[in-house]
C-alpha positions in Angstrom: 17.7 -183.7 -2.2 19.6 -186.3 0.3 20.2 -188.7 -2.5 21.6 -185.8 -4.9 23.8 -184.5 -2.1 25.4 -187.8 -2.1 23.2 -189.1 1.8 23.7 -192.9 2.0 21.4 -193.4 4.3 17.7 -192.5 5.8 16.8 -193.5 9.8 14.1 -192.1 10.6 13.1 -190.5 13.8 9.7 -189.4 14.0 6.5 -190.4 12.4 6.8 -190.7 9.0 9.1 -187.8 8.2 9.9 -188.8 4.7 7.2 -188.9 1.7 6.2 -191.7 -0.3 8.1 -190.2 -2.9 11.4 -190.2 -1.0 11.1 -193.9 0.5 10.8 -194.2 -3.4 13.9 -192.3 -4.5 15.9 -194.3 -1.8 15.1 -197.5 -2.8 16.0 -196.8 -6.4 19.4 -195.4 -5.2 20.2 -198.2 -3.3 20.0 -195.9 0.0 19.7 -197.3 3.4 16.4 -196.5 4.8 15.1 -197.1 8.5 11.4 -196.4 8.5 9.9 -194.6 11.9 7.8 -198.3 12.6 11.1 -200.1 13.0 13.1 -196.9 14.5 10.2 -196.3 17.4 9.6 -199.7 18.1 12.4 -200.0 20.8 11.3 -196.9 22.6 8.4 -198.8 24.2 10.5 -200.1 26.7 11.2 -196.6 28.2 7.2 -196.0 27.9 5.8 -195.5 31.5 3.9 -199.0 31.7 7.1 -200.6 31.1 9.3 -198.3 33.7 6.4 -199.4 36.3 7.2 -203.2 35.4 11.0 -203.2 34.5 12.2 -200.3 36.1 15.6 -199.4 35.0 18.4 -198.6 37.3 21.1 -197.0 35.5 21.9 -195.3 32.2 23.8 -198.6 31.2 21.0 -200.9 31.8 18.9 -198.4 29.6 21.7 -198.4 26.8 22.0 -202.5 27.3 17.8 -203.1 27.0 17.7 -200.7 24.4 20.4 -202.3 22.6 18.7 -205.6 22.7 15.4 -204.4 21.7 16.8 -202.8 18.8 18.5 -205.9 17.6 15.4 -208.0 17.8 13.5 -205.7 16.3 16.0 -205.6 13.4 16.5 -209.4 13.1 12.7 -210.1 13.2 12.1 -207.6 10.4 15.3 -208.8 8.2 14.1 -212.3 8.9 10.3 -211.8 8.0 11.4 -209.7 4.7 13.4 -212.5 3.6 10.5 -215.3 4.5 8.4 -213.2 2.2 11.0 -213.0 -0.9 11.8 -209.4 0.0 15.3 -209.4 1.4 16.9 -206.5 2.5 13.6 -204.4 2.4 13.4 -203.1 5.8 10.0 -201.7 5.0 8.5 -204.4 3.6 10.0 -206.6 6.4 8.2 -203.9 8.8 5.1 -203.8 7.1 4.6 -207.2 7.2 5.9 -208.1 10.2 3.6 -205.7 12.2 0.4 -206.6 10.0 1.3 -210.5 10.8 1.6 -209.1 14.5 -1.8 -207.9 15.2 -3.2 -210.6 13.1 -2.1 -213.3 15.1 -3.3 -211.1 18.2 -7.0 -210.6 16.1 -7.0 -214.8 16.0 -6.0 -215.7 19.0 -8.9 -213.8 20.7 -11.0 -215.4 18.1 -11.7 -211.8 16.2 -10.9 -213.6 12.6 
């Protein structure tokens, strides 16, 4: 229905709000879709660990960390897409970014 009413976009917001089926539908229109893994990442830096850690002191410290965490988020996954010949796919540059994540973790403590 987004596509049809003409929607050029999809960032989502929550966890996984749109069906297989959209993602789908967007990525045969040519529609620019944010999925929630890449979208929620940066709010983990508001998390009450970090606040313990890195408190933050004002509302433009919040909008500058958030800022930066949402730009290295989005350069790690546009980077990692195009390493794995999939440029421009924000969901396969997610996808693969996180599973390489947590594998590295999984070898370094000697799990693989």
């Amino acid at each position: 229905m987004l596509a049809d009413a003409g929607c050029m976009g999809v960032i989502e917001a929550g966890n996984m709000p749109s069906t297989p089926e959209a993602c789908t539908i967007y990525k045969k229109r040519g529609m620019l879709y944010g999925p929630y893994k890449a979208t929620m990442a940066a709010g983990s830096i508001v998390n009450g660990t970090e606040m313990e850690v890195n408190p933050i002191d004002s509302t433009d410290e919040l909008d500058e960390r958030l800022g930066e965490s949402v730009d290295a988020v989005y350069d790690k996954i546009t980077k990692t897409a195009t390493e794995f010949n999939a440029r421009g796919d924000l969901v396969a540059g997610t996808n693969i970014a996180s599973f390489l994540k947590v594998a590295n973790v999984m070898m370094a403590h000697g799990a693989v």
